[in-house]
MMTF fields as JSON, N, C-alpha, C and O atoms, coordinates in Angstrom:
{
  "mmtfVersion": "1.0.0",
  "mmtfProducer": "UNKNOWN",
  "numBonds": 463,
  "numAtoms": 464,
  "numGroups": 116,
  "numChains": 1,
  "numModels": 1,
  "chainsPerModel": [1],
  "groupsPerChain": [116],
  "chainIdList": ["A"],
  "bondAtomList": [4, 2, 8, 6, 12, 10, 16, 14, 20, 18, 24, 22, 28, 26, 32, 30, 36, 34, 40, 38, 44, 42, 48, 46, 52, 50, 56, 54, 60, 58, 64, 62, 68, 66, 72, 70, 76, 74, 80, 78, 84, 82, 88, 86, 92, 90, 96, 94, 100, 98, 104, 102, 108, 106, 112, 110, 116, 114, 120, 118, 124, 122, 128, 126, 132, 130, 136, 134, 140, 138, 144, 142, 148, 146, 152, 150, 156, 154, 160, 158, 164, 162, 168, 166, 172, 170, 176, 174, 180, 178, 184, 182, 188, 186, 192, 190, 196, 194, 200, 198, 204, 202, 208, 206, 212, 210, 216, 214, 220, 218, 224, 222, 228, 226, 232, 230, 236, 234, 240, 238, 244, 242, 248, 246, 252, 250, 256, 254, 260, 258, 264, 262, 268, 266, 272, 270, 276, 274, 280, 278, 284, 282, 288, 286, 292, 290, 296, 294, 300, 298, 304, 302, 308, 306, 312, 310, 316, 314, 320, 318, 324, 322, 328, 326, 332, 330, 336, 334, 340, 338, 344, 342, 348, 346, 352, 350, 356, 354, 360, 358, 364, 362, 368, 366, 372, 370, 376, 374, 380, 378, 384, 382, 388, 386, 392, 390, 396, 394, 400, 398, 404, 402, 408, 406, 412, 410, 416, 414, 420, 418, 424, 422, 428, 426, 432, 430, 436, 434, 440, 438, 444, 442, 448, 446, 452, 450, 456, 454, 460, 458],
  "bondOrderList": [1, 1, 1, 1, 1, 1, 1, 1, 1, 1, 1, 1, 1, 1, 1, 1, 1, 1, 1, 1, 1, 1, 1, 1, 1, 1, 1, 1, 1, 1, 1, 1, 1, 1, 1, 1, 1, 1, 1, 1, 1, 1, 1, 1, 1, 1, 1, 1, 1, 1, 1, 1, 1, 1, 1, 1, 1, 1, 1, 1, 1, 1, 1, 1, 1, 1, 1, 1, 1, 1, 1, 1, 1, 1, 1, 1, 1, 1, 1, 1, 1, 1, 1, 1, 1, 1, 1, 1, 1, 1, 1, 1, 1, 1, 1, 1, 1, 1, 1, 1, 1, 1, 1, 1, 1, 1, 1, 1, 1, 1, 1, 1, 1, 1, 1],
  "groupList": [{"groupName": "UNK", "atomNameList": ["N", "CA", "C", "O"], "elementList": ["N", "C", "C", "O"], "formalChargeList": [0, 0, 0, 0], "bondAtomList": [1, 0, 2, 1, 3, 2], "bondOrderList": [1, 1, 2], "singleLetterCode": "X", "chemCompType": "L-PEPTIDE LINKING"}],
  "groupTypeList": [0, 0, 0, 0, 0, 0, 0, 0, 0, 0, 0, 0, 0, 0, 0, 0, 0, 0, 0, 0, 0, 0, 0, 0, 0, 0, 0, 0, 0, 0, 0, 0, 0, 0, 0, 0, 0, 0, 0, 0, 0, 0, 0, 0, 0, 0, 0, 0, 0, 0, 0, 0, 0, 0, 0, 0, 0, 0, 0, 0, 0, 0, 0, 0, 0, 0, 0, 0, 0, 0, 0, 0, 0, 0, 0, 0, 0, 0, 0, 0, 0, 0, 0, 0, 0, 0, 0, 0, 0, 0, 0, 0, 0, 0, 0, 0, 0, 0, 0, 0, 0, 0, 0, 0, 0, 0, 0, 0, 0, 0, 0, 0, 0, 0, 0, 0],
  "groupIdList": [1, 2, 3, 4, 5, 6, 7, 8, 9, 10, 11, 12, 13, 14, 15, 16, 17, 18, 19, 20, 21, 22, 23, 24, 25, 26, 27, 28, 29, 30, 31, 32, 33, 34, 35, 36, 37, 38, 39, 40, 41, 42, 43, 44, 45, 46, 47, 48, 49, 50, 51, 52, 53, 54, 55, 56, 57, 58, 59, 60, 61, 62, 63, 64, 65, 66, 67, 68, 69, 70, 71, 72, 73, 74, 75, 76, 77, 78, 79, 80, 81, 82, 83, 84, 85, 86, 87, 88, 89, 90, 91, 92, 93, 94, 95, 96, 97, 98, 99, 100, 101, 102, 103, 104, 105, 106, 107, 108, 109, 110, 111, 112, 113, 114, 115, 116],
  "secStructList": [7, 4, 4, 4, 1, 7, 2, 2, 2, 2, 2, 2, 2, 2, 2, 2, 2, 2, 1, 1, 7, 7, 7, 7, 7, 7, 7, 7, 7, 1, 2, 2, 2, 2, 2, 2, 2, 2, 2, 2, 2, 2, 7, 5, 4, 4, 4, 6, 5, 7, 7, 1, 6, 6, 1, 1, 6, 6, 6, 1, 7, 7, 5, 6, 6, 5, 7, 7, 7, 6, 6, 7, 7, 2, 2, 2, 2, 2, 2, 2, 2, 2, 2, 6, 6, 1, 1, 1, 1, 7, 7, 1, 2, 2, 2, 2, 6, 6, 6, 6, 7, 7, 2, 2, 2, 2, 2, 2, 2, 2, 2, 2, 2, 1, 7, 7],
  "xCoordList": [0.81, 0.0, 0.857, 0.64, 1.826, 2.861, 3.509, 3.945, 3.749, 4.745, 4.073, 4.818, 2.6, 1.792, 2.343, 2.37, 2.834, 2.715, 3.809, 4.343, 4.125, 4.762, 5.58, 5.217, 6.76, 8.0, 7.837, 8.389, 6.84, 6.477, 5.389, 5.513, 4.396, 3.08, 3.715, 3.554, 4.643, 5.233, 5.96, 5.898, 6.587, 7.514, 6.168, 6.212, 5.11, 4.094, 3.26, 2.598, 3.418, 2.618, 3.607, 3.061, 5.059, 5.873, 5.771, 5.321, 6.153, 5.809, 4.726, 4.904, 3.287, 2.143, 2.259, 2.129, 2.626, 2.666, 3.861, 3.856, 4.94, 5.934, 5.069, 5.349, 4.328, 4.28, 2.93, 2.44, 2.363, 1.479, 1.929, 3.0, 0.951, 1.832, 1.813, 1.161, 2.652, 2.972, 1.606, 1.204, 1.137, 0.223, 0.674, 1.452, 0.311, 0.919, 0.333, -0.706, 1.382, 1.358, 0.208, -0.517, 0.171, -0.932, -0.11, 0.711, -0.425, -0.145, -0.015, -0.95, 1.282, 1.446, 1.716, 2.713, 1.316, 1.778, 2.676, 3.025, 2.882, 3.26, 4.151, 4.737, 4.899, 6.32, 7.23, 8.434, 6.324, 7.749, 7.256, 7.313, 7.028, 6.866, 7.7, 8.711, 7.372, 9.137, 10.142, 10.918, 10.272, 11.208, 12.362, 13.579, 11.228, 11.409, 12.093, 13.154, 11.499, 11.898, 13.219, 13.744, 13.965, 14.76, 16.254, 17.418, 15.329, 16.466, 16.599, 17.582, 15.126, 15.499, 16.198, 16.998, 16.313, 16.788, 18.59, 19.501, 18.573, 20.2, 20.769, 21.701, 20.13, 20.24, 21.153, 20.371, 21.561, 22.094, 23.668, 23.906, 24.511, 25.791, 26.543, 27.547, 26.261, 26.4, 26.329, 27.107, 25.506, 25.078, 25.385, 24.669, 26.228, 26.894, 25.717, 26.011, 24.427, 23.2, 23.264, 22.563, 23.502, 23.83, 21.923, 21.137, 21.62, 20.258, 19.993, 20.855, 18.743, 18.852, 18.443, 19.532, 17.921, 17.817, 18.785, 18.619, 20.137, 21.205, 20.757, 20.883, 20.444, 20.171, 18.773, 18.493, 17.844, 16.134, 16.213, 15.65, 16.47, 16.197, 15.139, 14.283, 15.156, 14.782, 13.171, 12.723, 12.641, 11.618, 10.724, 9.549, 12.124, 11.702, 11.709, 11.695, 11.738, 11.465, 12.984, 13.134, 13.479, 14.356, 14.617, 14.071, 15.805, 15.703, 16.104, 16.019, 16.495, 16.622, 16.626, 15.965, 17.932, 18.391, 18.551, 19.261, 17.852, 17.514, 16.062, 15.335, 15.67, 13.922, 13.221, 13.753, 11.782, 10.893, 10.834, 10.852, 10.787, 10.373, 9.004, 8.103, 8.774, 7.893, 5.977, 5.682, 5.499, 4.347, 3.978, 2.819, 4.992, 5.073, 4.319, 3.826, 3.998, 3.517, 4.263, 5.303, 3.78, 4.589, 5.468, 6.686, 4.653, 4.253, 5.44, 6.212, 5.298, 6.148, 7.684, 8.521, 7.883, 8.979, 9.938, 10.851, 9.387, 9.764, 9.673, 10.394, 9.166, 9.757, 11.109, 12.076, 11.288, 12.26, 13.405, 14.515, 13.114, 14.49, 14.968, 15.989, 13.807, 14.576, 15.248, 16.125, 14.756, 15.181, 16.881, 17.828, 17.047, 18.632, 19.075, 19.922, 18.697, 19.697, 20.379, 21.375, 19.652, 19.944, 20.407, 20.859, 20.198, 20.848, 20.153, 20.683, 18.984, 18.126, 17.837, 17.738, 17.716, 17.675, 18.547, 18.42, 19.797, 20.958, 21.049, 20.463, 21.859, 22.139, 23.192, 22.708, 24.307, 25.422, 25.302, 25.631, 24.885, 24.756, 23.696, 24.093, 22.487, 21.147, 21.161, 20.153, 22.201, 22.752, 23.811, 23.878, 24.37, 25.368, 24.681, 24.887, 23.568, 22.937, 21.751, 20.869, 21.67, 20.345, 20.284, 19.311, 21.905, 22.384, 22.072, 21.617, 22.203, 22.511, 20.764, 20.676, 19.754, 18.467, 17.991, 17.872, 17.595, 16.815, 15.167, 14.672, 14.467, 13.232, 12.468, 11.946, 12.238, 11.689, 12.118, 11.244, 13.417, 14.193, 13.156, 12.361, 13.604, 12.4, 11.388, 11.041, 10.668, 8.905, 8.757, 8.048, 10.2, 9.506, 9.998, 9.251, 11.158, 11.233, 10.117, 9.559, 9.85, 8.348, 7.217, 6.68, 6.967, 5.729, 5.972, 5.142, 7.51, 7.405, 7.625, 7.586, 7.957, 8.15, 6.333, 6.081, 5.395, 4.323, 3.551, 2.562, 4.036, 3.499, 3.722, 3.201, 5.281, 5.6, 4.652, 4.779],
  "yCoordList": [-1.189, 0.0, 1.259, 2.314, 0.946, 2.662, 2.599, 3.645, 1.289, 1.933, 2.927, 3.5, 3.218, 4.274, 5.785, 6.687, 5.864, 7.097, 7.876, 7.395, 8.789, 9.984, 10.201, 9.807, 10.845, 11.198, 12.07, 11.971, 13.297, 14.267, 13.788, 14.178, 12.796, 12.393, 11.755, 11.999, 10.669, 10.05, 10.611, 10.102, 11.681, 12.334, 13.243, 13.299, 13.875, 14.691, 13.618, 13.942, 12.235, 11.556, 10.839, 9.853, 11.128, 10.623, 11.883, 11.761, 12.978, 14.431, 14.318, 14.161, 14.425, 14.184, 13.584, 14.076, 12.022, 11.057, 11.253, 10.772, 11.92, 12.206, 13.526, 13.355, 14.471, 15.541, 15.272, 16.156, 13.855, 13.772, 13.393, 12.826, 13.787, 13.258, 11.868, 11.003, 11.894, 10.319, 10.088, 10.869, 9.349, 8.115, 7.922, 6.999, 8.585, 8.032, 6.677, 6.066, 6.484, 4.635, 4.258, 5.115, 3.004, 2.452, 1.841, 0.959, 2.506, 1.802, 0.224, -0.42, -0.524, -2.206, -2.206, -1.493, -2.705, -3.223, -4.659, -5.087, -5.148, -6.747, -6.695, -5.621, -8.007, -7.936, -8.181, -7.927, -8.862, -8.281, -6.859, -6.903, -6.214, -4.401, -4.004, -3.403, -4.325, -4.133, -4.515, -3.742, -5.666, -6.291, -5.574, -5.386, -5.302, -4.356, -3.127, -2.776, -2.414, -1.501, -1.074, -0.087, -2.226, -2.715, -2.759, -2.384, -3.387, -3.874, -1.995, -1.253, -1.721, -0.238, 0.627, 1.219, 1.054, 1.806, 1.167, 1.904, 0.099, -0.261, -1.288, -2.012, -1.309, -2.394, -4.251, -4.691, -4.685, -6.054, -6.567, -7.269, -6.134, -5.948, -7.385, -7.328, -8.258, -9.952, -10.366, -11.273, -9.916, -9.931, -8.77, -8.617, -7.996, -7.076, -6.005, -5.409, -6.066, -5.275, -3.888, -4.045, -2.637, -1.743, -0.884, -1.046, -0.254, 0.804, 1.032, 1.197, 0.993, 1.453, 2.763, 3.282, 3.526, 4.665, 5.686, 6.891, 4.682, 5.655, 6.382, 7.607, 6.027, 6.684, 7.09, 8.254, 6.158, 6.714, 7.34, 6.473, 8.106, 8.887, 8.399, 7.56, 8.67, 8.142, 7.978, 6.835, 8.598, 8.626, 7.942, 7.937, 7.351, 7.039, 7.746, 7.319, 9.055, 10.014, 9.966, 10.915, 9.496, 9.584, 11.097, 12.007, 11.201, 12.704, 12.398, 11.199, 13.196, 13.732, 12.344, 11.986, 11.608, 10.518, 9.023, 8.092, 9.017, 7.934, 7.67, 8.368, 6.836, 6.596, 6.864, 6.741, 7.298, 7.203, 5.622, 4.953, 5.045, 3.861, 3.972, 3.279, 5.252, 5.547, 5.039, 5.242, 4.734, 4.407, 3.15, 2.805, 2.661, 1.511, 0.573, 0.385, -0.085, -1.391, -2.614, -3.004, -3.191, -4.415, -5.486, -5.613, -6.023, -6.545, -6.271, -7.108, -5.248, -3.901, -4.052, -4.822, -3.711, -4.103, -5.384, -5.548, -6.106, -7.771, -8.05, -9.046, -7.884, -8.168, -6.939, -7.486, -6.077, -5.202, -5.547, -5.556, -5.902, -6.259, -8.162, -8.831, -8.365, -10.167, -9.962, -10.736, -8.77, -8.762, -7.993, -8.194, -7.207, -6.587, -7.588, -7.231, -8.533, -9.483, -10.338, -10.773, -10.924, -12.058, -11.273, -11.747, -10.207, -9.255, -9.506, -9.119, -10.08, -10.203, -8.658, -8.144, -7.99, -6.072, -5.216, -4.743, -5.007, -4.567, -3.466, -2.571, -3.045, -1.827, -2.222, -2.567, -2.279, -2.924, -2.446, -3.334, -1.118, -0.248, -1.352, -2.019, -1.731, -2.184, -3.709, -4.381, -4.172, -5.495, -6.034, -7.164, -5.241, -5.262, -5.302, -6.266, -4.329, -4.103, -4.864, -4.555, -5.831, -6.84, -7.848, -8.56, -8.287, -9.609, -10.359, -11.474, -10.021, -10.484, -10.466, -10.548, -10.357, -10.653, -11.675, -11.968, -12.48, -13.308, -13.723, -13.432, -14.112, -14.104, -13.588, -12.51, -13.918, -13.581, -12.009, -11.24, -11.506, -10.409, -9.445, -8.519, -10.145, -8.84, -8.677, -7.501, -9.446, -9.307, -7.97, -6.968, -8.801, -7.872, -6.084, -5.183, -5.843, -4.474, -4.163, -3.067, -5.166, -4.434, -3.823, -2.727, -4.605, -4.718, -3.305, -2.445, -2.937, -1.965, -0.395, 0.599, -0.782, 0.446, 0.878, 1.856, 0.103, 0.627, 1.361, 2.067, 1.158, 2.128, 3.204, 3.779, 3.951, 5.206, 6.323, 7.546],
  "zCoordList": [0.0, 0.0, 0.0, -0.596, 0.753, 0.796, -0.269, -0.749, -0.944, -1.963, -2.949, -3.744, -2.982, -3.951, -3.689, -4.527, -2.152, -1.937, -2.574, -3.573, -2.206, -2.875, -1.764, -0.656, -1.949, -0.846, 0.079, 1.175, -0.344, -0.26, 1.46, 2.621, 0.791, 1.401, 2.778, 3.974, 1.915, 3.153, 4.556, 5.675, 4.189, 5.045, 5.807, 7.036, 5.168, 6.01, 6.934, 7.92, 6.417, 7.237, 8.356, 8.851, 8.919, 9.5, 10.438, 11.577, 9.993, 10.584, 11.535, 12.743, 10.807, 11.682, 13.057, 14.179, 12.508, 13.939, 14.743, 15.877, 14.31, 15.188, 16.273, 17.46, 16.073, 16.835, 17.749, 18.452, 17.639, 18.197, 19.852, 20.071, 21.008, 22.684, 22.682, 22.097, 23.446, 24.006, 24.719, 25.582, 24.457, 25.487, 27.055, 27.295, 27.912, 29.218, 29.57, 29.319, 30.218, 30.456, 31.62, 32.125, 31.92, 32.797, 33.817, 33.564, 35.455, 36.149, 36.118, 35.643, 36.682, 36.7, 37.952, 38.068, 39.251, 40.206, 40.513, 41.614, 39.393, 38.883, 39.049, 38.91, 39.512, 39.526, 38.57, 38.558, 37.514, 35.97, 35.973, 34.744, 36.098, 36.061, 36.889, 36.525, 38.451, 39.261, 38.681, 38.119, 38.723, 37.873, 36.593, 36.607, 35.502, 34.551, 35.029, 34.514, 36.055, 36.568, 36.786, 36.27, 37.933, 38.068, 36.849, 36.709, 36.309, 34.888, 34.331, 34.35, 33.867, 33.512, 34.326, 33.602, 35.64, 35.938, 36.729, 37.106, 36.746, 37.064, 36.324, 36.675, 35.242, 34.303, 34.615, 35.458, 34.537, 35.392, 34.951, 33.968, 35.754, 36.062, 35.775, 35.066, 36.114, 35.928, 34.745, 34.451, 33.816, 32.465, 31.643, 30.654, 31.838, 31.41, 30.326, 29.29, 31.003, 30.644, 30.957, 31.957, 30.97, 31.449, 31.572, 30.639, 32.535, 32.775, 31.109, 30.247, 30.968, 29.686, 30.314, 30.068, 30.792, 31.558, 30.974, 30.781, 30.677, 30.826, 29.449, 29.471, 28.706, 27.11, 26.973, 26.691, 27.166, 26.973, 28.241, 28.909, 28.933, 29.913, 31.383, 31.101, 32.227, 33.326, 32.925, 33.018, 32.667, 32.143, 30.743, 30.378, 30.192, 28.899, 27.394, 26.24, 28.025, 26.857, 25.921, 25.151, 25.939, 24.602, 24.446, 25.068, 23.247, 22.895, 21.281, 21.016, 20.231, 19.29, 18.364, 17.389, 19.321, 18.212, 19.118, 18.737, 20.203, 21.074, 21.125, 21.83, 20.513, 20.82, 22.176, 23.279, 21.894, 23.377, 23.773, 22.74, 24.613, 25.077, 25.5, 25.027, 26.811, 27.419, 26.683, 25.505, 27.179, 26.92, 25.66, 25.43, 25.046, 24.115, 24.078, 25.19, 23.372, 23.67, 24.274, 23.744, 25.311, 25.274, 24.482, 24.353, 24.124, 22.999, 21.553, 21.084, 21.234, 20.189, 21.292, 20.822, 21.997, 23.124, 22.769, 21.96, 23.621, 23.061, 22.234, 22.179, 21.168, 19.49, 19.587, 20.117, 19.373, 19.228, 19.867, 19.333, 21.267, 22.108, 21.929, 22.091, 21.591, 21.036, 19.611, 19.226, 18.754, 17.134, 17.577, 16.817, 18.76, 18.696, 19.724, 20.543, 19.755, 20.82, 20.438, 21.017, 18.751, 18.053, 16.687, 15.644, 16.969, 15.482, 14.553, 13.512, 14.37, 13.269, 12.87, 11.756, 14.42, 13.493, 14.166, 15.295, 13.041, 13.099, 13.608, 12.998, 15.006, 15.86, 16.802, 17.88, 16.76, 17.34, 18.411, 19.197, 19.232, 20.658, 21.032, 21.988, 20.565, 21.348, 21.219, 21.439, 20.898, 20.403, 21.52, 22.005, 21.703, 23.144, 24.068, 24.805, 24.484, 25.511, 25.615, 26.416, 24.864, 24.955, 24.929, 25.177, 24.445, 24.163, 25.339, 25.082, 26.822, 27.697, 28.701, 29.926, 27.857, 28.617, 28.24, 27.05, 29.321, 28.565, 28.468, 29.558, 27.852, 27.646, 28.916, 28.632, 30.075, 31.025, 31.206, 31.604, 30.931, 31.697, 30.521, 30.686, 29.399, 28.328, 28.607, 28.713, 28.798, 29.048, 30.21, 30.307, 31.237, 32.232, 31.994, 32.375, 31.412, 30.637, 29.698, 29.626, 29.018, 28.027, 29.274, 29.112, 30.408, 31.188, 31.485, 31.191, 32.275, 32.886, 32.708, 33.433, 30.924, 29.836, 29.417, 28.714, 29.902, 29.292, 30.66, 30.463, 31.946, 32.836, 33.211, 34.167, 31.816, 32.102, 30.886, 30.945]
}
């Protein structure tokens, strides 16, 4: 379907959804949401996982040339962070830093990226 569009169309319709607000997230009391938490804000030292905090910002909000995390889908999450762990989607920074989660450790970063 996009390949119809025009360069022009495409870029005003990337524009659009870029300036729209973030979605604030939904409280999780769960403990992959702590959990998540956890991993986000001191990321796991043993597994040479570093905060992702340190780059998407405490908050999530990303800036210029670091993505928002904040309010994401789960779901959208864990596909993204299993695709830079196994390098199926190429980013050598988020590839390093993801290599070392494993299935449970993602879920619970997706859980707790969607209550900011």
């Amino acid at each position: 379907m996009a390949a119809r569009l025009s360069d022009t169309l495409v870029a005003g319709i990337a524009d659009y959804y870029a300036r729209q607000p973030p979605v604030p997230g939904a409280p999780d009391g769960s403990a992959p949401a702590a959990a998540g938490r956890r991993i986000y804000t001191e990321g796991i030292p043993a597994t040479g996982v570093p905060p992702c905090a340190g780059c998407h910002g405490a908050g999530g909000e990303g800036n210029a040339v670091i993505p928002r995390l904040a309010g994401q889908h789960g779901p959208y999450i864990e596909r993204q962070l299993e695709a830079f762990a196994t390098n199926a989607r190429a980013n050598e920074i988020m590839h390093e830093n993801s290599k070392g989660l494993n299935a449970e450790q993602i879920r619970a970063v997706a859980a707790y990226l969607q209550t900011l």
